[in-house]
DRENMARMI-703939 format. One record per atom (N, C-alpha, C): residue in three letters; atom name; x negated, y negated, z. Coordinates in steps of 0.1 Angstrom, whole numbers, always signed. Layout:
BEGIN
{"ALA","CA",{X,Y,Z}} ...
***
This chain:
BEGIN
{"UNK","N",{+502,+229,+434}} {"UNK","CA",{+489,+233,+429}} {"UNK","C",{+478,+225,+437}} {"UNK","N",{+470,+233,+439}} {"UNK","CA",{+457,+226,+448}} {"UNK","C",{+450,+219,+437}} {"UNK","N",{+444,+205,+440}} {"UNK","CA",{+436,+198,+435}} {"UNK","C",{+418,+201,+442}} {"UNK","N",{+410,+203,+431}} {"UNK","CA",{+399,+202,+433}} {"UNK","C",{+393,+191,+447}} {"UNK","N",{+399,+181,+450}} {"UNK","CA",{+398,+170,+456}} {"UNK","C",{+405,+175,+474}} {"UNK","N",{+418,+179,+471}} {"UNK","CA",{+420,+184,+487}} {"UNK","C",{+417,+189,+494}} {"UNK","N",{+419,+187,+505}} {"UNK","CA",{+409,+197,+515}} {"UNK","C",{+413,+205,+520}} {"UNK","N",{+401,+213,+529}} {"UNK","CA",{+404,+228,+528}} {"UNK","C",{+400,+234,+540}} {"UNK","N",{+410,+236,+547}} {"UNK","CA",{+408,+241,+566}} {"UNK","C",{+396,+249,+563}} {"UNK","N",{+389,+247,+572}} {"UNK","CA",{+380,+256,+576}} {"UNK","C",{+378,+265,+589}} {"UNK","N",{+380,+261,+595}} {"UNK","CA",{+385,+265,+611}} {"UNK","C",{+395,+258,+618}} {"UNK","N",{+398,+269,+626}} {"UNK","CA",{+410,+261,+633}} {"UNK","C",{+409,+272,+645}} {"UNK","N",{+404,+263,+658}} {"UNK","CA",{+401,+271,+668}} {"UNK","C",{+408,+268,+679}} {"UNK","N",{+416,+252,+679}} {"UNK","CA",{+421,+247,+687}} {"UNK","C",{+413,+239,+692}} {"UNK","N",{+397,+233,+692}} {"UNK","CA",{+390,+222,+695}} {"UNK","C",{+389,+212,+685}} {"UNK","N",{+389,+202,+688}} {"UNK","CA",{+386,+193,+676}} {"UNK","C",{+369,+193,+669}} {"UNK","N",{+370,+195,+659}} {"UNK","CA",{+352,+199,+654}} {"UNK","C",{+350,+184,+644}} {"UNK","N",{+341,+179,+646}} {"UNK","CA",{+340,+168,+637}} {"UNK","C",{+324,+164,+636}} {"UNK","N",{+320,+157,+624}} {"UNK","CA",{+308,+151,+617}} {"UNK","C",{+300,+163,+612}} {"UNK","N",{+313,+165,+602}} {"UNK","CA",{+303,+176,+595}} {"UNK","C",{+290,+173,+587}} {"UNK","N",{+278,+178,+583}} {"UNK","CA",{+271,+178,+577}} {"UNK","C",{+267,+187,+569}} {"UNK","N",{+271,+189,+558}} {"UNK","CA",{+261,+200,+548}} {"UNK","C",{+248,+202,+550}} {"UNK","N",{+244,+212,+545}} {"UNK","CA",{+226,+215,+547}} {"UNK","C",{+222,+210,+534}} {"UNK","N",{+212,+209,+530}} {"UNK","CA",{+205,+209,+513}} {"UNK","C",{+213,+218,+506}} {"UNK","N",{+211,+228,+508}} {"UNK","CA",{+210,+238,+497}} {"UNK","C",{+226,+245,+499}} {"UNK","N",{+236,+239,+507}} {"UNK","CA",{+248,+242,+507}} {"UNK","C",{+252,+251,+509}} {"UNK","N",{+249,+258,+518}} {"UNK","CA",{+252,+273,+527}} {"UNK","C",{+252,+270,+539}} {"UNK","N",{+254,+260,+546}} {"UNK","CA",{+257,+256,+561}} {"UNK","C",{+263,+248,+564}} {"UNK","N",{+273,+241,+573}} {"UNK","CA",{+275,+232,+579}} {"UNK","C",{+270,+228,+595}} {"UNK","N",{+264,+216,+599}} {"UNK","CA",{+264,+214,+609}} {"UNK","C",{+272,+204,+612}} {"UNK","N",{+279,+209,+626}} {"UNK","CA",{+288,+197,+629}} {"UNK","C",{+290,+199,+649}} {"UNK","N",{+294,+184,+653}} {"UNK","CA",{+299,+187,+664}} {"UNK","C",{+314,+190,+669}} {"UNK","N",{+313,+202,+684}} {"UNK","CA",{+324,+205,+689}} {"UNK","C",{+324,+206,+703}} {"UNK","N",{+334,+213,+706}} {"UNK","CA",{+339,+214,+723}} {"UNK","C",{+341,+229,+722}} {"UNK","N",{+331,+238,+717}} {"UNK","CA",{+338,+250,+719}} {"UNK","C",{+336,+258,+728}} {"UNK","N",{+323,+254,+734}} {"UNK","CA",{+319,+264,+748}} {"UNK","C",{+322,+254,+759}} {"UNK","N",{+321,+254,+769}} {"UNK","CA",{+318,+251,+778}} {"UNK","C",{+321,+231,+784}} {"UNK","N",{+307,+227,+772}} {"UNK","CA",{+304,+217,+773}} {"UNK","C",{+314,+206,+760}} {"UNK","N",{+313,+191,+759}} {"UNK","CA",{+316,+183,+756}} {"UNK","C",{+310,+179,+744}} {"UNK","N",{+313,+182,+732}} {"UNK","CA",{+305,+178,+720}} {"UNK","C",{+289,+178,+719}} {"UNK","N",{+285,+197,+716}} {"UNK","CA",{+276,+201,+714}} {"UNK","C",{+273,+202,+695}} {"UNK","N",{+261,+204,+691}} {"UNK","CA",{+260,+208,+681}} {"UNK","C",{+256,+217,+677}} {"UNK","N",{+264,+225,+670}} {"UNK","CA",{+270,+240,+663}} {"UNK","C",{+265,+238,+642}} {"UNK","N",{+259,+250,+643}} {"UNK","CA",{+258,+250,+627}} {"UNK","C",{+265,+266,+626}} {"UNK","N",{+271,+262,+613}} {"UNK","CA",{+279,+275,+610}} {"UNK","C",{+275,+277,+593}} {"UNK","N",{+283,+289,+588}} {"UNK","CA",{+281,+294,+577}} {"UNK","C",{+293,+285,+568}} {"UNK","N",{+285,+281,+554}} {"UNK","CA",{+297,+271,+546}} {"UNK","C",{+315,+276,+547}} {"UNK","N",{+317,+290,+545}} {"UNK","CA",{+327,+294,+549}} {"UNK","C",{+334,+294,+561}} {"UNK","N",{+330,+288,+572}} {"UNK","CA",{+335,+286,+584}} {"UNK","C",{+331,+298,+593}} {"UNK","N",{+323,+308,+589}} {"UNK","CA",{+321,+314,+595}} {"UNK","C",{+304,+316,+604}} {"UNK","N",{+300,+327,+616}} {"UNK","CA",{+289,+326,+622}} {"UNK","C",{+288,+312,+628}} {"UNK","N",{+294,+303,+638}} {"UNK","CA",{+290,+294,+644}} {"UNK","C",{+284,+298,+654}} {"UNK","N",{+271,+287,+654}} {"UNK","CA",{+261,+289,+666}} {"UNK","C",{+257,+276,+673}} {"UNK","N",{+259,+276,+685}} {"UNK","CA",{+255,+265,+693}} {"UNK","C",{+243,+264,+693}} {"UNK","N",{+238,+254,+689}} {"UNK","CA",{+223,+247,+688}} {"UNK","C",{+218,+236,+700}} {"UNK","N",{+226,+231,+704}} {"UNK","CA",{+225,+223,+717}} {"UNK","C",{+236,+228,+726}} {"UNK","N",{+225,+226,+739}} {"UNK","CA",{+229,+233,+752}} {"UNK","C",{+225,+223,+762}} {"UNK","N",{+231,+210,+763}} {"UNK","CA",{+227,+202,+781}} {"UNK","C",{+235,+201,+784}} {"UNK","N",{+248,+197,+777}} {"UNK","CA",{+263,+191,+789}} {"UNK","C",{+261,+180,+786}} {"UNK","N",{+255,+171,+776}} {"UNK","CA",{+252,+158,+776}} {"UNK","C",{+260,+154,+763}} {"UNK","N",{+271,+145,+757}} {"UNK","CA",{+272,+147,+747}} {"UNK","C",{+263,+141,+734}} {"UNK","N",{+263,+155,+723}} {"UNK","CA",{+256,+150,+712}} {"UNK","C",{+264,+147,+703}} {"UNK","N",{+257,+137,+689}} {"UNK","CA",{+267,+134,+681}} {"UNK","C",{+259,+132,+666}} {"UNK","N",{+262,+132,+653}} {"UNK","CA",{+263,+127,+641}} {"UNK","C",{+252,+134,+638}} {"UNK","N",{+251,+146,+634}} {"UNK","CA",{+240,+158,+631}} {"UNK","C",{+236,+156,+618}} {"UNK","N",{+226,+150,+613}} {"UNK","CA",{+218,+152,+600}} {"UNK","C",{+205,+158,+596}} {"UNK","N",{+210,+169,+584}} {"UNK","CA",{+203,+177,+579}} {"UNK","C",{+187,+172,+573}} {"UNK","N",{+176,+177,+580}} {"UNK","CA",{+167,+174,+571}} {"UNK","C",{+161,+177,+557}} {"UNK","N",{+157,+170,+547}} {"UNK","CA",{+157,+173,+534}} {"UNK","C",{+152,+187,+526}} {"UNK","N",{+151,+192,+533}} {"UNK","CA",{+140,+204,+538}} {"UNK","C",{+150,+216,+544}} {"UNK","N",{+159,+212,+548}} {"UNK","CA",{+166,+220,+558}} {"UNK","C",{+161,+233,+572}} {"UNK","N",{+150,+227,+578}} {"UNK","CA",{+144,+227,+586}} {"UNK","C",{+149,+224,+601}} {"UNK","N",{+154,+210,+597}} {"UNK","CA",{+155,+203,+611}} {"UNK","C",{+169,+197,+613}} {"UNK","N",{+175,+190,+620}} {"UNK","CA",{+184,+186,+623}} {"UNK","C",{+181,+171,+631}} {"UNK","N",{+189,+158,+630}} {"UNK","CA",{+186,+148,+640}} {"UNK","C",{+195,+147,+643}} {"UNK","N",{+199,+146,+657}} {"UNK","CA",{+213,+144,+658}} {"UNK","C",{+208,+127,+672}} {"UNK","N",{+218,+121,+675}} {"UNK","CA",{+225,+112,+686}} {"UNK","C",{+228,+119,+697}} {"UNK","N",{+219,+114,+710}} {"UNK","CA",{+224,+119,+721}} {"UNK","C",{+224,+108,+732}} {"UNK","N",{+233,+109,+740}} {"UNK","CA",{+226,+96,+752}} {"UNK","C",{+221,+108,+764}} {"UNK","N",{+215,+118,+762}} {"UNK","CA",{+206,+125,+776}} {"UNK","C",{+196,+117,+777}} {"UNK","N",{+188,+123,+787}} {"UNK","CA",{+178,+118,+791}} {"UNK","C",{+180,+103,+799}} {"UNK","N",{+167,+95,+791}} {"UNK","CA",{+169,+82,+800}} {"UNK","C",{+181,+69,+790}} {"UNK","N",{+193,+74,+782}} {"UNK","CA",{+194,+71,+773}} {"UNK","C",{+200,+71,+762}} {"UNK","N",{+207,+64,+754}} {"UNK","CA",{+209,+69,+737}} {"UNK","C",{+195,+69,+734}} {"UNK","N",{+195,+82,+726}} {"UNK","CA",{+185,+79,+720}} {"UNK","C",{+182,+92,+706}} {"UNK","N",{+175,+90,+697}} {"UNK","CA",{+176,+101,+685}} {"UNK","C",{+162,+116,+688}} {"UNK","N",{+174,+125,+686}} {"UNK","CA",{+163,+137,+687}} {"UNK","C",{+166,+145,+676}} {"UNK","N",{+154,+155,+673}} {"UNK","CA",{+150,+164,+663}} {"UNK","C",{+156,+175,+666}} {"UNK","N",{+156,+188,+659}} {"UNK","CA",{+159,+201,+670}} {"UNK","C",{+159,+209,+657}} {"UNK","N",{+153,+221,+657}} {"UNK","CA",{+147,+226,+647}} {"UNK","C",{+166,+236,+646}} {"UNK","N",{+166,+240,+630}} {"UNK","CA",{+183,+249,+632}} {"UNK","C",{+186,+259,+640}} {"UNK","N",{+172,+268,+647}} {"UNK","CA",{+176,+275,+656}} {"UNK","C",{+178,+270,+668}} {"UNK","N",{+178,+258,+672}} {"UNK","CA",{+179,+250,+686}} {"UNK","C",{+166,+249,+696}} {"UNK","N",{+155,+253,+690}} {"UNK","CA",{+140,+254,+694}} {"UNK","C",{+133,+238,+689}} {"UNK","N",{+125,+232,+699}} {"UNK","CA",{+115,+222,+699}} {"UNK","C",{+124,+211,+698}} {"UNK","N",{+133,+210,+703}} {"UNK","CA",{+135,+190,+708}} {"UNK","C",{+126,+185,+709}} {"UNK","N",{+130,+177,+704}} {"UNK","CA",{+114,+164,+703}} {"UNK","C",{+126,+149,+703}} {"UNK","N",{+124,+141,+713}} {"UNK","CA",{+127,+131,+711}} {"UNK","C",{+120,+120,+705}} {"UNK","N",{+125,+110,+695}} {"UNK","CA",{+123,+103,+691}} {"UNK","C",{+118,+88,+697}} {"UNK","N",{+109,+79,+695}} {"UNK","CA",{+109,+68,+700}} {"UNK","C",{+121,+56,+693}} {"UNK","N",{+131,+57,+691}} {"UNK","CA",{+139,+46,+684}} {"UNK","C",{+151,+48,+690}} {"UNK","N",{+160,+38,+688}} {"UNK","CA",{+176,+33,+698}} {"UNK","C",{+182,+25,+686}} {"UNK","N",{+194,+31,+687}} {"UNK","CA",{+203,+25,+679}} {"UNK","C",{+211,+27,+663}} {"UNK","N",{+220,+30,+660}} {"UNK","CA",{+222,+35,+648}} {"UNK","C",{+219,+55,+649}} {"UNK","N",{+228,+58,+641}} {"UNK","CA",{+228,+71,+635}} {"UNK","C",{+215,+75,+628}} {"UNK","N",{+213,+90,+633}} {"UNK","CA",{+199,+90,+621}} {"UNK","C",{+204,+100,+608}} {"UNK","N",{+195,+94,+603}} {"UNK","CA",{+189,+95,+584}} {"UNK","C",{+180,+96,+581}} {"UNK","N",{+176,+103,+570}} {"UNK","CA",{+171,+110,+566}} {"UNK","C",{+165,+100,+553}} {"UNK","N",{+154,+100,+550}} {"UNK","CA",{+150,+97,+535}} {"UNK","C",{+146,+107,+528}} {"UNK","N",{+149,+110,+514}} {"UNK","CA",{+143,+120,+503}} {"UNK","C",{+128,+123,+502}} 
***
């Protein structure tokens, strides 16, 4: 008997997908993977595992995708540019905006 508590495949594509993120309102996941091309890009999909869409596109890898409270935006970790460093990226993958700060995962306050 399944416990409320275990977990529960969601995909299985034969890449490793990891740092999932719920959205607010719990109809999305964002998480990073290896499914096109490139080396741990960030992909948001539908809570069911289904509709994944690549949201970052450089070949650079990104990492630890958090949902804004709003569910608007996304910050995820990237070292592109000149750098680790924390960027924005709206859920359709429109307006990177890099951030002035180094270090640590980003978060979100309420």
């Amino acid at each position: 008997m399944r416990m409320a508590t275990d977990p529960i495949l969601i995909r299985d594509v034969g890449t490793p997908d990891n740092a999932p993120a719920w959205s607010p309102d719990g109809t999305k996941i964002a998480f990073v993977s290896s499914l096109g091309p490139n080396l741990s890009e960030i992909y948001i999909m539908n809570a069911d595992g289904s509709n994944p869409i690549q949201i970052t596109h450089n070949g650079i890898p990104d990492f630890e995708p958090a949902w804004s409270p709003d569910g608007t935006l996304i910050a995820i970790s990237s070292s592109r540019d000149d750098g680790y460093g924390i960027y924005l990226i709206y859920v359709d993958g429109s307006n990177e905006i890099k951030l002035p700060v180094y270090g640590g995962g980003p978060a979100w306050s309420p």
